[in-house]
N, C-alpha and C positions, 0 to 999 in steps of 0.2 A: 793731384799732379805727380809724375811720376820723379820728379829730380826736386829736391830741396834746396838750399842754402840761400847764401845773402846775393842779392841783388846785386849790379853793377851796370849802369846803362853807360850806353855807347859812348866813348870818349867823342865821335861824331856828333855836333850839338841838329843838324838835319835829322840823322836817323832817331835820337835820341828824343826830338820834338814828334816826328810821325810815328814811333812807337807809343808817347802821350798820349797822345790827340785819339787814335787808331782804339789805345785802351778804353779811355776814358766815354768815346762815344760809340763804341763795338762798332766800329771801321765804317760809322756813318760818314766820317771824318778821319780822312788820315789814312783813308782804305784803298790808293790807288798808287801806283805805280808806273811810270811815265806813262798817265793818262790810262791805266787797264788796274783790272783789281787785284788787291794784293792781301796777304796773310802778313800776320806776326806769328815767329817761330821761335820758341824759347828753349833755348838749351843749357848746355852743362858747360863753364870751359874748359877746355883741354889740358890748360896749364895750368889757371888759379881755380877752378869746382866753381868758381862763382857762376851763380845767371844771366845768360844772357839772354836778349831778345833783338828779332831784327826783323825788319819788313822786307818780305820778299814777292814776287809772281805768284798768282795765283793760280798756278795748274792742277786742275783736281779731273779725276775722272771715275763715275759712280766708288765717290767715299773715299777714295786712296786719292793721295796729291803726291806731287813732284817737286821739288828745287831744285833750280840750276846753277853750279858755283859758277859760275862764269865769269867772275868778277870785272865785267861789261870787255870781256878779253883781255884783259891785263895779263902779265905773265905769269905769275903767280895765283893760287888757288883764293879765295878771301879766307879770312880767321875761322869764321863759322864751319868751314870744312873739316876743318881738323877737331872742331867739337863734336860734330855729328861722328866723327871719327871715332873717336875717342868715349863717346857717351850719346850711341843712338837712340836714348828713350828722351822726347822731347815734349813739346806741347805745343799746339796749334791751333789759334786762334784765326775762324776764317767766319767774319764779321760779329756776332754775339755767341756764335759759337766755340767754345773750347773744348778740345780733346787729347785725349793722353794719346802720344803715337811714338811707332818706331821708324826711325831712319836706316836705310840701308841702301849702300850705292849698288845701284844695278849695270848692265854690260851686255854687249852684246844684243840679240833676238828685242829682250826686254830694254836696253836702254834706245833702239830705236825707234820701234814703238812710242815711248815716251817721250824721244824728242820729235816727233810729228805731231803730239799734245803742245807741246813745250811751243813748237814755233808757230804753232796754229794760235796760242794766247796772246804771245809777244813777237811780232816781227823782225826784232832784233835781234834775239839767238844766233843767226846763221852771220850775222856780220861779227857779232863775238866769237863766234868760232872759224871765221877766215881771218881773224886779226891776231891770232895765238897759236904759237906753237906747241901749244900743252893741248892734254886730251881733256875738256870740262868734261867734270863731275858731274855725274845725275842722280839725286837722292831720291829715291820711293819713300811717302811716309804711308807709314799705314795704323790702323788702328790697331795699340797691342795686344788684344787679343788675337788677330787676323794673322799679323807679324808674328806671333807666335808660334801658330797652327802652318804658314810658310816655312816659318826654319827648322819643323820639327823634323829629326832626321826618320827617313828612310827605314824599317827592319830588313837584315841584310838577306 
């Protein structure tokens, strides 16, 4: 796992039970998302280092997955943004699968693309995004190796 330290689950006793259940039976249980499949995504946090974990949308497409902050359009980005922010190397659990991955918001060409995956999973994306004046976040995760090989720069 690519981030260490001490645990702290979700002060939310919801999230904090479908993060259990999700671990405990590799998302036999606990693996959906208003009725569509879902990942637990373990980060870093932003302000205390501590771990967090959270169930999100399942957007994957050959091996790279997507997250949408869209905190179901509220005005504000959710916590988890600003961890991916802050400490892109994550872990991604997508049902008995775990893998070390990196986060990086994409834009543009790349972030629409993604959200034609994104609304194609969940049909609620596009009413989160007519109910907010903010621009949702769209995280690529990718495996770090892959992630790696993507940011390598350029020779000029």
């Amino acid at each position: 796992m690519p981030i260490n330290g001490e645990y702290e689950p979700s002060p939310s006793e919801r999230i904090r039970r479908q993060v259990e259940l999700y671990e405990a039976t590799n998302g036999v249980e606990g693996g959906t998302q208003n009725g569509k499949p879902g990942i637990v995504l373990t980060s870093q946090g932003a302000k205390s280092g501590k771990i967090r974990k959270i169930p999100l949308m399942r957007i994957e497409h050959k091996g790279v997955y997507a997250v949408v902050a869209s905190h179901a359009g509220a005005p504000k980005n959710p916590f988890w943004y600003y961890n991916l922010v802050a400490n892109p190397l994550v872990e991604l659990q997508d049902g008995a699968v775990k893998q070390d991955m990196r986060a990086r918001e994409v834009f543009g060409e790349e972030k629409a693309e993604w959200w034609k995956r994104a609304d194609a999973a969940y049909s609620e994306f596009p009413n989160y995004r007519a109910r907010t004046n903010r621009e949702i976040p769209l995280f690529v995760i990718e495996p770090v190796a892959a992630a790696q090989s993507t940011n390598r720069r350029q020779p000029a």
